[in-house]
C-alpha positions as CSV (number, residue, x, y, z in Angstrom):
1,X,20.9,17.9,39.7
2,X,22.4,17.3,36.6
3,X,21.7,20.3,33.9
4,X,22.5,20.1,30.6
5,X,24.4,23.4,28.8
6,X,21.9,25.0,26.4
7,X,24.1,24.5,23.6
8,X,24.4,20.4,24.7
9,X,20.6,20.8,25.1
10,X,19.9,22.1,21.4
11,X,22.7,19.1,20.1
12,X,20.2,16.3,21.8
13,X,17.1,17.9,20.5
14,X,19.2,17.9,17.0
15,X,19.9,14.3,17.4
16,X,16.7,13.0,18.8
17,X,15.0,14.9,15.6
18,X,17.5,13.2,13.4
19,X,16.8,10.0,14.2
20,X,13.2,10.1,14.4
21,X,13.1,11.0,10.9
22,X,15.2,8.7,10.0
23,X,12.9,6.0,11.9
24,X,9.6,7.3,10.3
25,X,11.5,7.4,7.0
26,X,12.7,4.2,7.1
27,X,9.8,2.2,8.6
28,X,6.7,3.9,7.0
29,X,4.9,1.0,5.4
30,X,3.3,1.5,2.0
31,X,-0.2,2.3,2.2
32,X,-3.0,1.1,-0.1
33,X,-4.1,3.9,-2.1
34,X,-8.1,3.3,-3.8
35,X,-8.3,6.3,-6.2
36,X,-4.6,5.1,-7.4
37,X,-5.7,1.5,-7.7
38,X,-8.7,3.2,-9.9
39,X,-6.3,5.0,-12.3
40,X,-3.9,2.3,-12.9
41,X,-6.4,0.1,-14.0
42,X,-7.9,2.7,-16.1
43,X,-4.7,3.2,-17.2
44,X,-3.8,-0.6,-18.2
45,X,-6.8,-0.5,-20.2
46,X,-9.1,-2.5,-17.9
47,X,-12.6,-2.3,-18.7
48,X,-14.3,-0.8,-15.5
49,X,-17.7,-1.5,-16.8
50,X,-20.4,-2.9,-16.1
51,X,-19.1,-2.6,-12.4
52,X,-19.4,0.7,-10.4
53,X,-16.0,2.3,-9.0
54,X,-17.4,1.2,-5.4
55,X,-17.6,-2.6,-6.3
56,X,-14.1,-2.6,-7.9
57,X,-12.9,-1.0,-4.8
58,X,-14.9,-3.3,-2.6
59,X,-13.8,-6.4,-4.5
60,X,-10.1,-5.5,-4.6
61,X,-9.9,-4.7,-0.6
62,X,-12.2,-8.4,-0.7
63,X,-9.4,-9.9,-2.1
64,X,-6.4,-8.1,-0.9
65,X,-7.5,-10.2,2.5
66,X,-7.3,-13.8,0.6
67,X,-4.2,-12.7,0.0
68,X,-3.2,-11.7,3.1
69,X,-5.0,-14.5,4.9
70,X,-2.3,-17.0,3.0
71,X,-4.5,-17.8,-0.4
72,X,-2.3,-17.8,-3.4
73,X,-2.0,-14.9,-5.8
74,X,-2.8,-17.7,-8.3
75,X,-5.9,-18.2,-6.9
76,X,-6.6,-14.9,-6.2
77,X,-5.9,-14.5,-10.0
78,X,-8.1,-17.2,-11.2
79,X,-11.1,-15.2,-9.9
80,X,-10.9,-12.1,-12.0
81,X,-13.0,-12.5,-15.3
82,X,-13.6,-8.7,-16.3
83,X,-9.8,-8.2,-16.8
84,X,-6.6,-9.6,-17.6
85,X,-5.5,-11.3,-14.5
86,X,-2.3,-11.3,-14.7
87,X,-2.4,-7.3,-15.1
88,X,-5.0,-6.9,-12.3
89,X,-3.2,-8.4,-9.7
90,X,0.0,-6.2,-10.5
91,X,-2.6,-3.0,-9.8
92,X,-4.1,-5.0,-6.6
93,X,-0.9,-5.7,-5.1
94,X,1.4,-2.3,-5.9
95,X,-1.8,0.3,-5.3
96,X,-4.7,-1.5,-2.6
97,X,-2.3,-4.2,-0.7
98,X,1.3,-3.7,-1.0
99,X,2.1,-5.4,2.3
100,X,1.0,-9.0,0.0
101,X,4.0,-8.4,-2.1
102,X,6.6,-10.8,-1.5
């Protein structure tokens, strides 16, 4: 039987720690974020009324899926009315769907 020296032992444990952080670290996707997505647009200015939180939520997640089920951000874009498109699809993609950014 083959026994590691305690000190040998603590070295692997260091190194098996090491590179699982590194792993997780490098690898952790980015995740959508709804109160964020909320605050950006507020923060651009977009007028969240007459629409609740809830629908804007609802709707974004709605079309994060176009997106990733292959429609076009162009497309995507073309059905926003209550904002500026252009703007709204920079919040959708960075805060609810970052994994459509290409």
């Amino acid at each position: 039987m083959d026994v590691a020296s305690p000190g040998m032992s603590a070295i692997l444990r260091g190194a098996a720690a090491a590179i699982a952080a590194v792993a997780l670290l490098s690898t952790a996707p980015a995740h959508a974020d709804d109160q964020s997505y909320l605050d950006d647009l507020r923060a651009h200015g977009a007028p969240l009324k007459p629409w609740t939180e809830g629908e804007w939520v609802s709707e974004g997640h709605k079309m994060c899926n176009e997106l990733r089920h292959g429609v076009s951000p162009a497309n995507v874009a073309a059905e926003v009315t209550q904002t500026d498109p252009a703007m709204f699809m920079d919040v959708l993609q960075h805060q609810l769907c970052p994994d459509t950014l290409r």
